[in-house]
C-alpha positions in Angstrom: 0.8 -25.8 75.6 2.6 -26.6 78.7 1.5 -24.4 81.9 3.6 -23.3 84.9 2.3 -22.8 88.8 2.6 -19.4 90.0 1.6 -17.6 92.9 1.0 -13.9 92.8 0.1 -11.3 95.4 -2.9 -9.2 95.0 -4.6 -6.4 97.4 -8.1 -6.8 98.6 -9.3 -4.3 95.8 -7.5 -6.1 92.9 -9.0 -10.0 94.3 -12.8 -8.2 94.8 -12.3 -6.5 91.0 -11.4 -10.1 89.7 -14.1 -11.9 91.1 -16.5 -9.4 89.9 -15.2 -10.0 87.0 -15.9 -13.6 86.9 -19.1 -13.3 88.9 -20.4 -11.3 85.6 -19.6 -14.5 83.4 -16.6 -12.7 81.4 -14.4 -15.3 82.8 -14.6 -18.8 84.6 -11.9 -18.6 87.1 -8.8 -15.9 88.3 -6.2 -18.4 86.6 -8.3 -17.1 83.0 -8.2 -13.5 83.7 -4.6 -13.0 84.5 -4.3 -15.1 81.4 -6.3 -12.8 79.6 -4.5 -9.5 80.8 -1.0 -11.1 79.8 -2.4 -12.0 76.5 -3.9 -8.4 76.1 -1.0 -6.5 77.2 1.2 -9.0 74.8 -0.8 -7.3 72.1 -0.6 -3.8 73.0 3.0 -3.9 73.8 3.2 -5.9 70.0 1.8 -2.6 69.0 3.6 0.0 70.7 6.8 -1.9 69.4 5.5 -1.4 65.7 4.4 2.6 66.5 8.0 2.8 67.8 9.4 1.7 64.4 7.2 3.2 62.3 8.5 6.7 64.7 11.8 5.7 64.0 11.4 4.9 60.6 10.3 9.0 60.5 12.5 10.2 61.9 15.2 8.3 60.4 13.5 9.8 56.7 14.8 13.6 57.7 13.2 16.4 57.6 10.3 17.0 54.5 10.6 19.5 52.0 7.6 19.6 51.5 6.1 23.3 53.5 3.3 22.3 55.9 0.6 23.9 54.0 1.7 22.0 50.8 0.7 18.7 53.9 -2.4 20.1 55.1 -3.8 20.7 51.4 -2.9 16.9 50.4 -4.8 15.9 54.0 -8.1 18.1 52.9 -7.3 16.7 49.4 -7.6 13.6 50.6 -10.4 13.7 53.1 -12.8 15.5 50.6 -12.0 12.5 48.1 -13.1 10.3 50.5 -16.0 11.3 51.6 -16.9 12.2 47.4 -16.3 8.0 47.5 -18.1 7.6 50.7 -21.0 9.6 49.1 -20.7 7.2 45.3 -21.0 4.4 47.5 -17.0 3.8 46.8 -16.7 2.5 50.3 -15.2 -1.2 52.0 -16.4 -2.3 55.2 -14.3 -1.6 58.6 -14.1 -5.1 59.2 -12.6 -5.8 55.0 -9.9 -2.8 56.3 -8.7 -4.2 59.7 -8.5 -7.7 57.8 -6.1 -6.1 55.3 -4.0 -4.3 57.7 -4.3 -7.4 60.0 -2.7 -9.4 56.8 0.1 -6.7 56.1 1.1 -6.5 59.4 1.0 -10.1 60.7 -1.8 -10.1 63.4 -4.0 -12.5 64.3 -7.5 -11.2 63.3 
């Protein structure tokens, strides 16, 4: 991938917090940790842009007719089956779920 020359400005406390960063070994030079924080904040903004629409996609359904209790006993409904499955051994690993979701939604694992 082609890679451009820029020069930023930092203050005295950013340029110490970066080569602290790099004096602990998470990174081998300032060039890779501005690098990382764009790639990191490409991701969460990625994410916030799928929260919005899934919002959106709320709001957009209208209102429920369902009554909030008729909500809060499918939630308990819910959580008490899962822990019964938990409790049978019924379970998949953390890892096996973000995998799936990672798949659904198109991220890089």
């Amino acid at each position: 991938m082609p890679t451009v020359r820029k020069t930023i400005t930092l203050s005295d406390a950013q340029d110490i917090w970066i080569k602290a960063q790099i004096a602990r070994g998470l990174f081998t030079s300032d060039s890779e940790y501005i690098r990382d924080l764009v790639r990191r904040d490409q991701e969460e903004q990625g994410k916030l842009a799928e929260l919005r629409k899934a919002m959106n996609e709320g709001i957009d359904s209208g209102l429920s007719e369902r009554s909030l209790d008729d909500i809060w006993t499918e939630g308990e409904g819910r959580a008490k089956r899962g822990l019964a499955d938990a409790e049978a051994g019924r379970t998949v690993s953390a890892k096996d779920v973000h995998a799936g979701i990672a798949a659904r939604h198109d991220w890089a694992s």
